[in-house]
C-alpha positions in Angstrom: 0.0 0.0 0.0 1.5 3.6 -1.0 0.9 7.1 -2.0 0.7 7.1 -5.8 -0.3 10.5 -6.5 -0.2 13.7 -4.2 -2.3 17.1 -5.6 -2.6 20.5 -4.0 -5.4 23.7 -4.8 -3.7 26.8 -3.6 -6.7 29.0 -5.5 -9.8 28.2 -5.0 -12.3 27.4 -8.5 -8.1 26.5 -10.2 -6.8 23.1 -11.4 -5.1 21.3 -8.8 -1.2 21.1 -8.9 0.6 18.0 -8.7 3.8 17.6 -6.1 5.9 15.3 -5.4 5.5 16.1 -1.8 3.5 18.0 0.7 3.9 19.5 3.8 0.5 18.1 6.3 -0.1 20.3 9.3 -1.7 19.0 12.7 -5.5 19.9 12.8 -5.2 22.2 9.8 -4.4 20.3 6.9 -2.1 20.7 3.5 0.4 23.8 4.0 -0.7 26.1 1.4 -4.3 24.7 0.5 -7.2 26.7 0.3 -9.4 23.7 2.2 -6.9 23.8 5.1 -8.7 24.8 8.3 -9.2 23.1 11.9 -12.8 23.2 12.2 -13.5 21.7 9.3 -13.9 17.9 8.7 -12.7 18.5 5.3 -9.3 19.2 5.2 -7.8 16.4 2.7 -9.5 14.6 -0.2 -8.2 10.8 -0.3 -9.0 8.3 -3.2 -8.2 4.9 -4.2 -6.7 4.3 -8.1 -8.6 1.1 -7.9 -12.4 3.2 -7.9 -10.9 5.6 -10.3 -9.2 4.0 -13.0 -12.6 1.4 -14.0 -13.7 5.0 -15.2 -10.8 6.1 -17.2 -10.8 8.8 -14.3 -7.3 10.4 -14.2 -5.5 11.3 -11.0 -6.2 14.6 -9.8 -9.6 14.4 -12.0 -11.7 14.3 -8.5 -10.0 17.1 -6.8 -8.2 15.0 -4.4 -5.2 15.3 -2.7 -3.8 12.2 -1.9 -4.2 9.0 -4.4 -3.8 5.6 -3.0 -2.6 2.4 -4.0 -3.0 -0.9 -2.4 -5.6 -0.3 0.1 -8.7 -2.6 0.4 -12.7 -1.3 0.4 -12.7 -2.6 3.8 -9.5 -0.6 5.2 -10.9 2.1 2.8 -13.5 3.1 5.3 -14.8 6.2 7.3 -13.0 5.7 10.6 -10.0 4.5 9.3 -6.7 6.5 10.4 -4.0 6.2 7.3 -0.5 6.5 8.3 2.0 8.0 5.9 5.4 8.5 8.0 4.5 11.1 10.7 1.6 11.3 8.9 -1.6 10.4 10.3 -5.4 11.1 8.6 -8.4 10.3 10.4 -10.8 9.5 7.3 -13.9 11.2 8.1 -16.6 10.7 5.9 -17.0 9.8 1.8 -17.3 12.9 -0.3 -20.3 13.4 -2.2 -20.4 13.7 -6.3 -21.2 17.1 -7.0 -21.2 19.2 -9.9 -17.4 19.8 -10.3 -16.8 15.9 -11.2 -20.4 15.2 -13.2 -18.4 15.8 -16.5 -16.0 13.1 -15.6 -19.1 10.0 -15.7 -22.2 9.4 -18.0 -24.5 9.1 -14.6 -23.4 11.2 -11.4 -24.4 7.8 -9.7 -21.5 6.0 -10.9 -19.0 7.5 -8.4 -21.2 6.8 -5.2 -18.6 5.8 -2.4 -15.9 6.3 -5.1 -15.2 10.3 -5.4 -13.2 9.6 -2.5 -13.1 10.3 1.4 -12.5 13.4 3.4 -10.1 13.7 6.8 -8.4 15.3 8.9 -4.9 15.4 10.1 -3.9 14.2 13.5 -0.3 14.0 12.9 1.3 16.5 10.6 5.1 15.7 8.8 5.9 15.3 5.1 4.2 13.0 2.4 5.9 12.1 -0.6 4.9 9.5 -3.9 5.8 6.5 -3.0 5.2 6.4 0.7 4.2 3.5 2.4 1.1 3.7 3.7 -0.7 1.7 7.1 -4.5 1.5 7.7 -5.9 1.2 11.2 -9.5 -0.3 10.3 -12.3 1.3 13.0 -10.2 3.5 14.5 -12.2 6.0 15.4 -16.4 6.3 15.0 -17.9 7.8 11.9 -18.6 11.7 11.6 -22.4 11.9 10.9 -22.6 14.2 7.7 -25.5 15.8 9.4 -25.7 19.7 9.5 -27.5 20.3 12.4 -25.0 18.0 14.5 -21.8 19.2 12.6 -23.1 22.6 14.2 -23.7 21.5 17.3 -20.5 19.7 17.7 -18.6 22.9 16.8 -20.7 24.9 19.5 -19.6 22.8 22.2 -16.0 23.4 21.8 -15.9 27.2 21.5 -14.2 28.0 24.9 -15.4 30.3 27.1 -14.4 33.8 26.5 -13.3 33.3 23.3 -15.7 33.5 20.1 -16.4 31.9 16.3 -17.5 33.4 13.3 -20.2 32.6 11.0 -17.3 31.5 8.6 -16.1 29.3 11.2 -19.0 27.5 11.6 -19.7 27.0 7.7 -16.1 25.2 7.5 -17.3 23.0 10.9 -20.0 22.1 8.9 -18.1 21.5 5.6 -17.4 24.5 4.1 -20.6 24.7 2.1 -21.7 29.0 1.5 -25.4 27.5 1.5 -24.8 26.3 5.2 -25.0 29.9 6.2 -29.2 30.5 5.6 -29.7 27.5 8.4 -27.4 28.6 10.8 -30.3 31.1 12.5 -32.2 28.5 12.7 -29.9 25.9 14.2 -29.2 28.5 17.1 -32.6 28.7 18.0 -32.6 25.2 18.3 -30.0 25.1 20.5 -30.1 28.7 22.7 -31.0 27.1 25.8 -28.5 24.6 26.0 -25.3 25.2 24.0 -23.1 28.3 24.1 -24.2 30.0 20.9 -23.7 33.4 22.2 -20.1 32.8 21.4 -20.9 33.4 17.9 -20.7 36.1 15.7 -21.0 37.6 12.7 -17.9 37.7 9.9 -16.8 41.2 11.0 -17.2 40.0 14.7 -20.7 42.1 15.4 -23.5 40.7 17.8 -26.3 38.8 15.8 -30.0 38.8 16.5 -30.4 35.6 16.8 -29.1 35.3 20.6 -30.7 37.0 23.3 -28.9 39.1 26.0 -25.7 38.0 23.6 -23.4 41.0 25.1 -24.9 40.6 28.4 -23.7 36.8 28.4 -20.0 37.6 26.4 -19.4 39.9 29.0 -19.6 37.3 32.2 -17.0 35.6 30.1 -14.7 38.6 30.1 -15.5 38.9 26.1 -15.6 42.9 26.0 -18.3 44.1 23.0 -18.6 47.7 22.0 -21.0 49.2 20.1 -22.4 46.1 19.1 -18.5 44.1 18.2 -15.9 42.1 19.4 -12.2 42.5 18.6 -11.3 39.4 16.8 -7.8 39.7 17.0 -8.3 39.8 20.4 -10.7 37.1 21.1 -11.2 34.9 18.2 -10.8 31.2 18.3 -8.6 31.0 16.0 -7.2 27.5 15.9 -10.1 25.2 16.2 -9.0 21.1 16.7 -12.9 19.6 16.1 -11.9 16.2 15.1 -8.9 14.8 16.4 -10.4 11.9 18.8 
């Protein structure tokens, strides 16, 4: 089992690059890619040769970032941690066919549980082609791809006095711009029992959606004036969401 092919997006809507190395950090993802962020549960693409070359799909052709060779469906799994090295991914959950790859098959159906998995980085250290690679089967328990617990999940681990943006949530939640019109809603949903007043907007204002939000920030020692927080001074900035 190794690393056959290794691919990097440093702008986003670009064709990906190909390396012959990259550089994985801990709970962030690939140095230099645009999907690298702690929150999210999305920071590297893997795929197996074996799903894509039945299709005459090229490597790189899914957007991934790392291309195995080797592994078997059943190590191939959600749960699964991959060791590279130092390297180690936590394999998430399978990434859905979409619209960037539909171009690639007759039928969108035909890469169901074969676009490839998504994960996050637990141990961060180089990757080259050619690596061997180890697979821990069941390692850890699947992510639900649910929104609404995705959210919730990234509630909980705001700490107190600090504070998340909108954005920050959206990449908990997989980076989707469309996650952002449920959002309200999800906070209503959870106002009495999680700490959503430790959210706010992109320019770090108070939302509407939270009642007695400065009142409640303030407790924490999270000063608000006229209506914002300073995020360099209290934004979470480095978000771990996934790592056990």
């Amino acid at each position: 089992m190794r690393v056959n092919n290794l691919f990097i997006k440093t702008e986003k809507k670009q064709p990906l690059q190909a390396r012959e190395s990259l550089q994985f950090r801990t709970a962030h993802g690939i140095e230099g890619d645009v999907n690298a962020h702690g929150a999210s549960p999305r920071q590297v693409l893997v795929t197996r040769v074996e799903d894509a070359d039945p299709l005459n799909i090229k490597p790189g052709q899914l957007r991934e970032n790392v291309v195995t060779k080797g592994l078997s469906l059943e190590q191939f799994q959600p749960g699964t941690q991959l060791t590279m090295g130092d390297v180690k991914i936590r394999l998430t959950y399978q990434c859905e066919p979409c619209h960037t790859v539909e171009h690639l098959v007759d039928d969108l159906k035909q890469l169901d549980n074969k676009r490839g998995i998504l994960g996050v980085i637990l141990s961060g250290g180089e990757v080259k082609v050619g690596d061997a690679i180890e697979a821990e089967i069941k390692a850890f328990p699947e992510i639900e791809e649910n929104n609404f617990d995705l959210f919730k999940h990234f509630v909980a681990h705001i700490p107190k006095g600090k504070i998340a943006t909108y954005q920050d949530a959206i990449k908990g939640m997989g980076g989707y711009k469309a996650h952002l019109r449920v959002i309200p809603k999800f906070i209503d949903k959870l106002s009495d029992t999680h700490p959503v007043h430790r959210i706010v907007n992109t320019e770090g204002e108070v939302i509407e959606h939270v009642d007695n939000q400065i009142e409640k920030l303030a407790k924490e020692g999270v000063k608000v004036e006229e209506g914002k927080v300073s995020l360099n001074d209290y934004h979470w900035s480095s978000p771990a969401l996934h790592l056990v």
